[in-house]
Each structure stands twice: as structure tokens, then as C-alpha cells.
C-alpha positions, 0 to 999 in steps of 0.5 A: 325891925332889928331887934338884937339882944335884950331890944324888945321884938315889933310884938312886945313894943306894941303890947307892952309899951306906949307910944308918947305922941306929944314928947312935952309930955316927958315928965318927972313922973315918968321918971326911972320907968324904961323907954325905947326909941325908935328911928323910922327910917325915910325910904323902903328897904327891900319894899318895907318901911324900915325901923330900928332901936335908936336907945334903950333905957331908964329915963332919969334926971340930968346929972347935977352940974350939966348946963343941958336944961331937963325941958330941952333934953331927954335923959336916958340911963343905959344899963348895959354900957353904964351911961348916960345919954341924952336927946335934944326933944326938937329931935322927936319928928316923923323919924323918931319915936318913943315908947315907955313901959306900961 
């Protein structure tokens, strides 16, 4: 797995975060608590299954004039560039996962 600067190694994400099977799980009680999406990609690369760090960040509440529904979007607060992010939940297949901190 790419992990760049400040993205959590393959080690930390499996000992210190946890795997969110069922993403109509996500809810305001988690909120403000830091999440790690992962995009697991379809084919080998190089012989290995190949993953990389899609969004980093603070799950948080939408903004308060957005038409985009809380139920049907994931919301992320990302620090480091100053923005707000969302993700539509149907988007959670095989290929995408996510993690939040213990």
C-alpha cells in the first residue's frame, strides 16, 4: 500500500483502526472521529493486490444549506487541504473500504 506522508502504513491501519463492514453503520455518533478510505484496486500489480489511500480525514455533519442528504453521503473534513469531501455510501463496494480510529 502507498503510504505518503501523514497516510497511516498497511501496519497502523490494521492495529489501530477498524474496518466498517456495514457503511449504514455511519452514524452521528462517530462523528468527528478520523477515517481512512481505502480503494483496493481489481488487478495485480506487479503479483500483488494493490491498495492505496483514497481520503484521509474527520468524519463531520454536512454543511448546513447542502441539498446532498447526511443518509446518502459520507462527509469528510480534510485538514490538511482545508476542505470538505463527500462520498456517496453506494460507492462502498469490493473496491472501496473504511476505516475509523479506535
Amino acid at each position: 500500500m502507498n503510504s505518503g506522508h501523514g497516510v497511516p502504513s498497511l501496519y497502523k491501519l490494521k492495529n489501530n483502526y477498524k474496518k466498517i463492514d456495514n457503511i449504514s453503520d455511519v452514524e452521528d455518533s462517530i462523528l468527528g472521529k478520523e477515517v481512512v478510505v481505502i480503494y483496493k484496486y481489481n488487478n495485480k500489480l506487479f503479483g500483488n493486490w494493490h491498495q492505496d489511500v483514497l481520503y484521509q480525514g474527520i468524519l463531520s455533519n454536512k454543511p448546513g444549506n447542502s441539498s446532498l442528504h447526511h443518509d446518502k453521503y459520507i462527509w469528510l473534513k480534510d485538514d490538511k487541504q482545508n476542505k470538505l469531501r463527500f462520498i456517496r455510501k453506494t460507492r462502498f463496494s469490493a473496491n472501496l473500504e473504511l476505516f475509523i480510529l479506535n
